[in-house]
C-alpha positions as CSV (number, residue, x, y, z in Angstrom):
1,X,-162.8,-276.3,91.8
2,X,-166.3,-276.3,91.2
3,X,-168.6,-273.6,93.0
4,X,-170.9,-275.0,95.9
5,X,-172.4,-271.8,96.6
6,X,-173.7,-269.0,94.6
7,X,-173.8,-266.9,97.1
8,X,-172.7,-266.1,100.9
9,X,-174.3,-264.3,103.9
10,X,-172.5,-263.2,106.8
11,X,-174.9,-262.0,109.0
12,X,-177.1,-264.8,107.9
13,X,-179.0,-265.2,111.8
14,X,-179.6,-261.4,112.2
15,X,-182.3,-259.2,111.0
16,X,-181.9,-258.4,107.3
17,X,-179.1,-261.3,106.5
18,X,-181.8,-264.1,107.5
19,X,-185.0,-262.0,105.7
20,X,-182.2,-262.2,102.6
21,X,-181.0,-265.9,103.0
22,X,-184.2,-266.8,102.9
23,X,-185.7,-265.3,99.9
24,X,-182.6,-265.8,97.8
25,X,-183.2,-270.0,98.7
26,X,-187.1,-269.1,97.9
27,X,-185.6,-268.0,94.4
28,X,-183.7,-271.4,94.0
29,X,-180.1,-270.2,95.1
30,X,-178.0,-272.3,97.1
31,X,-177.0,-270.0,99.8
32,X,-174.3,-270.8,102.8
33,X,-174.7,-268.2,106.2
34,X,-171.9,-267.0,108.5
35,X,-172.0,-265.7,112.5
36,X,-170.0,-264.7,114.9
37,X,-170.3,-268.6,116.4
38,X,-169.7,-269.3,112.7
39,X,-167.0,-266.8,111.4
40,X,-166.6,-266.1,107.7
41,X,-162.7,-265.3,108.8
42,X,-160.5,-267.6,109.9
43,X,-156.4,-267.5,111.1
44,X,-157.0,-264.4,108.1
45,X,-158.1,-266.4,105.5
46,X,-161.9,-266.7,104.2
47,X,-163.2,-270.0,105.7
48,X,-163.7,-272.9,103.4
49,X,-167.4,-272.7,102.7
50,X,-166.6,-269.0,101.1
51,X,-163.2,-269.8,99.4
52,X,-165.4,-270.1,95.9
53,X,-168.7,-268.2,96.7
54,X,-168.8,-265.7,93.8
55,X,-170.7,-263.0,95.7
56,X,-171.0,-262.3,99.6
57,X,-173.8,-260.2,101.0
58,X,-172.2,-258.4,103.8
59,X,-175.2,-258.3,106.9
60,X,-173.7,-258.0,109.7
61,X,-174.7,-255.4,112.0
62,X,-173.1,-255.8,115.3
63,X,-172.6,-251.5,115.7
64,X,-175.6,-249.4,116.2
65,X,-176.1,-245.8,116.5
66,X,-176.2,-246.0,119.7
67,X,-173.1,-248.6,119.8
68,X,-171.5,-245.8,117.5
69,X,-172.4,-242.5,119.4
70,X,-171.1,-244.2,122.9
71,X,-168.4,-246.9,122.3
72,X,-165.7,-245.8,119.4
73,X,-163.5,-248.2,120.8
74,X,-166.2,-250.9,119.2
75,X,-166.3,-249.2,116.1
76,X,-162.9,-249.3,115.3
77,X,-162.5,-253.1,116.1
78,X,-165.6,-253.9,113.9
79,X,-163.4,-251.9,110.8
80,X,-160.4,-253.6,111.6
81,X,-162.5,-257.0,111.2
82,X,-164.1,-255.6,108.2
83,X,-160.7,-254.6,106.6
84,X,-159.2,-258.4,107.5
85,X,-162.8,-259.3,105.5
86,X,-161.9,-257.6,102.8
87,X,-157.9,-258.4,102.5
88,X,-158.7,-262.0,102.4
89,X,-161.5,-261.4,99.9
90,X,-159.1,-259.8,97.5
91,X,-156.1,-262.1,97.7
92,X,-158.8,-264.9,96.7
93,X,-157.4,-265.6,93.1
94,X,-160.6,-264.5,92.1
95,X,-162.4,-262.3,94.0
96,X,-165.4,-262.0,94.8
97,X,-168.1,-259.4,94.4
98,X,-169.4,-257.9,97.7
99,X,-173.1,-256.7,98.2
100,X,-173.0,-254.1,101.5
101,X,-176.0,-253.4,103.7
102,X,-174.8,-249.9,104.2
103,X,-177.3,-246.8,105.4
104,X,-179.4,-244.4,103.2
105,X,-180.4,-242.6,106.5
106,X,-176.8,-242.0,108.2
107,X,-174.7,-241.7,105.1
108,X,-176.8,-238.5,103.7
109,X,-176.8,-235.4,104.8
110,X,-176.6,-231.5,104.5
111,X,-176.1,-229.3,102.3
112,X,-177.9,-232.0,100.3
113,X,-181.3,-232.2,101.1
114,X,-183.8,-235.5,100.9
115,X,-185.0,-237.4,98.9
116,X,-181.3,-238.0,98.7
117,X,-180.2,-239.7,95.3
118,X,-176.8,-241.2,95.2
119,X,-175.2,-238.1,93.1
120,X,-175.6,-236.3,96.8
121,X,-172.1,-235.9,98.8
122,X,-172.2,-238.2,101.8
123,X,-172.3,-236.4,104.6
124,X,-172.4,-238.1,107.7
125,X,-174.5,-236.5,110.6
126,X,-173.6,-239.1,113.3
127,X,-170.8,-241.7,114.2
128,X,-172.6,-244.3,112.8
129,X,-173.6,-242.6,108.9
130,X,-169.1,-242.4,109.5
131,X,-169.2,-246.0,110.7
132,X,-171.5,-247.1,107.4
133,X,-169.3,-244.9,104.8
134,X,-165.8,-246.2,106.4
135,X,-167.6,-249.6,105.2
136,X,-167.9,-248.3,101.5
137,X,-164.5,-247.2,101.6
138,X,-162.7,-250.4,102.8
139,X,-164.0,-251.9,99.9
140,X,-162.6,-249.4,97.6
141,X,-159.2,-249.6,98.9
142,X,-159.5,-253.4,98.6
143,X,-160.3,-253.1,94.9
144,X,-162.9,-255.5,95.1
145,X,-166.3,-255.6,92.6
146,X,-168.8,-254.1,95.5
147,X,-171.9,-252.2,95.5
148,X,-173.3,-250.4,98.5
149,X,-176.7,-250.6,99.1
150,X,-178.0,-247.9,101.5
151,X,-181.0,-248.5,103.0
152,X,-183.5,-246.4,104.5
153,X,-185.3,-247.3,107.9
154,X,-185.7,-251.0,107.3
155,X,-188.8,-253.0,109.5
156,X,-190.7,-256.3,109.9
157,X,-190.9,-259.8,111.2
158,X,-187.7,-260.3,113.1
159,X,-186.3,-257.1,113.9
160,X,-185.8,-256.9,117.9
161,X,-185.5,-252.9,118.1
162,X,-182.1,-253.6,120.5
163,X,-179.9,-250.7,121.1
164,X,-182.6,-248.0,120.4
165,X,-182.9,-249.1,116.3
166,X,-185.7,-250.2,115.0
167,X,-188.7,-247.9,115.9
168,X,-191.7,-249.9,114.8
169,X,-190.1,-253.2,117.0
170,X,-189.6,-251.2,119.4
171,X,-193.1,-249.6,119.6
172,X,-194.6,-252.9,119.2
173,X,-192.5,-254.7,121.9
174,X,-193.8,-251.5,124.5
175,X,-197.4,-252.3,123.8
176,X,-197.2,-255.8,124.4
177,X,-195.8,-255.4,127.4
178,X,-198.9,-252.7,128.4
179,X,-196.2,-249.9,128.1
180,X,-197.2,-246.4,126.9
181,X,-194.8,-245.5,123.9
182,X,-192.9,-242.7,124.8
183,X,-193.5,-239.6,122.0
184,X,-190.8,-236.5,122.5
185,X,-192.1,-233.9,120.3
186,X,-195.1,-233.3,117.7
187,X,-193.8,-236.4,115.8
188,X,-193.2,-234.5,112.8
189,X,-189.8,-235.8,111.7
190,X,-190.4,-238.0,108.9
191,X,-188.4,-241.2,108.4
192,X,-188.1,-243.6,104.9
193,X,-190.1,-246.6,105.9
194,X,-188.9,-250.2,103.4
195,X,-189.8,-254.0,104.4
196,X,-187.0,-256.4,104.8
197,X,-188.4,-258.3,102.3
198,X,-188.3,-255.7,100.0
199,X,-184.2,-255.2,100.8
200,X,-184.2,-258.9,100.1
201,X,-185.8,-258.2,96.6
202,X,-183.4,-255.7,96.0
203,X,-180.3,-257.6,97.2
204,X,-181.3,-260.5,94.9
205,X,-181.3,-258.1,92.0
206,X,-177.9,-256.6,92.7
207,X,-176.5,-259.7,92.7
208,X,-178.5,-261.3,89.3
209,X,-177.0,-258.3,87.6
210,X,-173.5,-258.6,85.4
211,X,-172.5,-255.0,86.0
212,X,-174.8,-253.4,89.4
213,X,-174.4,-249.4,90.3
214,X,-171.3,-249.7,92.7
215,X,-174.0,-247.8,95.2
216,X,-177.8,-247.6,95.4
217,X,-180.6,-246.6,97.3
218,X,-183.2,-248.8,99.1
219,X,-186.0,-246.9,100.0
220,X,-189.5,-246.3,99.7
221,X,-189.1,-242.9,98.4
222,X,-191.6,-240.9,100.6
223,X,-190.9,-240.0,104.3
224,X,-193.6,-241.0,106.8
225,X,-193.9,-238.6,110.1
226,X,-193.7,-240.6,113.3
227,X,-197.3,-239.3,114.0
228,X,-198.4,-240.8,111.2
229,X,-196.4,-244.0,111.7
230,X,-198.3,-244.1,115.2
231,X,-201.4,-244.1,113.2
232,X,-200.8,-246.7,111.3
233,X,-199.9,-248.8,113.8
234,X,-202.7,-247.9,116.0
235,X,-205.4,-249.0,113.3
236,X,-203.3,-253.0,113.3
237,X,-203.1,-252.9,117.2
238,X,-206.2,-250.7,118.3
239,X,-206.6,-249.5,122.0
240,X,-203.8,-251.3,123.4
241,X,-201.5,-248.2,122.3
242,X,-201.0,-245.6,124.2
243,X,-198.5,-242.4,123.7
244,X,-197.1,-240.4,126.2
245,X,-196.2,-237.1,124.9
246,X,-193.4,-235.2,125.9
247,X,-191.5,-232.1,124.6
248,X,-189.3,-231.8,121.8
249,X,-185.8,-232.6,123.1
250,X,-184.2,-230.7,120.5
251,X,-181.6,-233.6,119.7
252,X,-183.4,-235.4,117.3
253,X,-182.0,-235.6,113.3
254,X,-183.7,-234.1,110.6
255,X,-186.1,-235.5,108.3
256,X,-184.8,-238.0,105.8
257,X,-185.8,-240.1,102.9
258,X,-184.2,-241.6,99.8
259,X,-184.7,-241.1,96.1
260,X,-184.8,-244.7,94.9
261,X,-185.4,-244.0,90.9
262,X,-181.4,-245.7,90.1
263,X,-182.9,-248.9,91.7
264,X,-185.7,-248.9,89.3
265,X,-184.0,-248.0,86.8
266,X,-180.6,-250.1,86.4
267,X,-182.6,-252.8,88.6
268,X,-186.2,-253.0,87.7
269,X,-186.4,-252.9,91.9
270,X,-189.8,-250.9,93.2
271,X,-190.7,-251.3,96.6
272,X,-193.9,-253.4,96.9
273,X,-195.4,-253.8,100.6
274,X,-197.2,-251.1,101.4
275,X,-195.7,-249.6,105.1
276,X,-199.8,-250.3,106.1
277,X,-199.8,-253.5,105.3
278,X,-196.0,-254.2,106.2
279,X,-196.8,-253.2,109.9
280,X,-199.9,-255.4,109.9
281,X,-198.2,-258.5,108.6
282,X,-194.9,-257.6,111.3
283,X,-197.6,-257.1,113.8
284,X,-199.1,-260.7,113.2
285,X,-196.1,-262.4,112.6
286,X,-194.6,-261.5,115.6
287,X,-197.2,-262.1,117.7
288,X,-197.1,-265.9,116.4
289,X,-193.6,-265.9,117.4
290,X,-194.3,-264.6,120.7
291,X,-197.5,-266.8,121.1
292,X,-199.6,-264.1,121.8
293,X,-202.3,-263.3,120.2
294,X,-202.2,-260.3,117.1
């Protein structure tokens, strides 16, 4: 049976899996999505349109940290759909390869100390860094061909900041709707800050490649403090932001940001929108989506 795909997305209407679908079709791939209104499982078989898709880019992000941190009840069902996922995968007669959105930023943590480079020890410091590495390791025990991408803070057009993820969407929905944004602390904690279209990039080069790292990093490489990340987005958006400042509430994570030299160098990958401009164009794109002006 011939191949009618090259590849799959599930999680092709979301955030990242649409930003993905459409730049691998932008590269000439014939690309076929899957929701949750269009399940890639079915009675626990992979459906039809993925029965000979050499590689699946898992995208689906249905769990949070929030979702993680307050509902492990959720969590667990999203594995056990994830483990059906990859049972059927395997018991294809040939299996696919599987390209994971996993996370840079939740996966890492101490004793290693950012940037964090793939040789670090995962070290989860929340439920949903657990959540993300319980991912990686379903796929091992499958024995399928995989490779985990974990990505830093990812941004731009499309993202809708639900569930408390997603600062810059979030920020940006608040001052549309003449909200002040809400600033606990001096801003100092610094995030890794990488375009959706850059992920895309990367994605497509995981999956051009005969033999991909089974994990790599997707990041800018440099951490960005939220103070200056309000900077930057006050020189797109002008007076219309205001900050409320508040104290520190002493629960916030630590500073994080991701070594990304293995994806230059097994990949030829380098991140190329500058987070200045990449808030700008998210900023103006939206907008046009909104119908509002930028």
């Amino acid at each position: 049976m011939s191949t009618v795909y090259d590849a799959a997305v599930v999680g092709s209407g979301g955030f990242l899996g649409s930003a993905i679908t459409a730049h691998l079709e932008a590269r000439g791939a014939s690309v076929t999505g899957f929701t949750r209104e269009d399940p890639v499982l079915v009675d626990d078989a992979l459906a039809p349109r993925a029965a000979d898709v050499p590689v699946i880019v898992w995208a689906a992000g249905g769990i949070t940290p929030t979702v993680a941190a307050e509902d492990p009840a959720t969590v667990e069902a999203e594995l056990d759909a994830f483990r059906a996922f990859a049972r059927a995968a395997a018991a294809r007669p040939v299996p696919p390869r599987i390209v994971l959105l996993s996370s840079g930023g939740a996966v890492y943590g101490r004793p290693a100390l950012p940037p964090y480079a793939e040789a670090d020890a995962p070290h989860p410091p929340n439920a949903y860094g657990l959540y993300k590495l319980a991912q990686e390791a379903v796929l091992a025990e499958a024995g399928l061909a995989a490779t985990s991408i974990r990505i830093a803070n990812a941004y731009g057009p499309g993202q809708r900041g639900a569930h408390g993820q997603g600062v810059l969407a979030i920020w940006m929905r608040e001052v549309r709707e003449g909200r002040d944004i809400t600033l606990h602390g001096d801003g100092s904690v610094a995030r890794d800050y990488v375009h959706a279209d850059d992920v895309a990039e990367l994605v497509a080069r995981v999956i051009a490649h005969a033999s991909p790292p089974a994990v790599v990093n997707c990041g800018s490489g440099a951490p960005t403090s939220l103070a200056t990340l309000l900077e930057l987005l006050r020189d797109t958006v002008g007076d219309a932001l205001r900050v409320e400042h508040l104290p520190h509430r002493g629960v916030d994570p630590d500073s994080t940001w991701l070594d990304a030299t293995l994806a230059r160098e097994a990949l030829g990958w380098e991140p190329r929108i500058v987070l200045a401009d990449g808030i700008a164009d998210m900023w103006t794109r939206t907008a046009a989506w909104h119908g509002t002006s930028a």
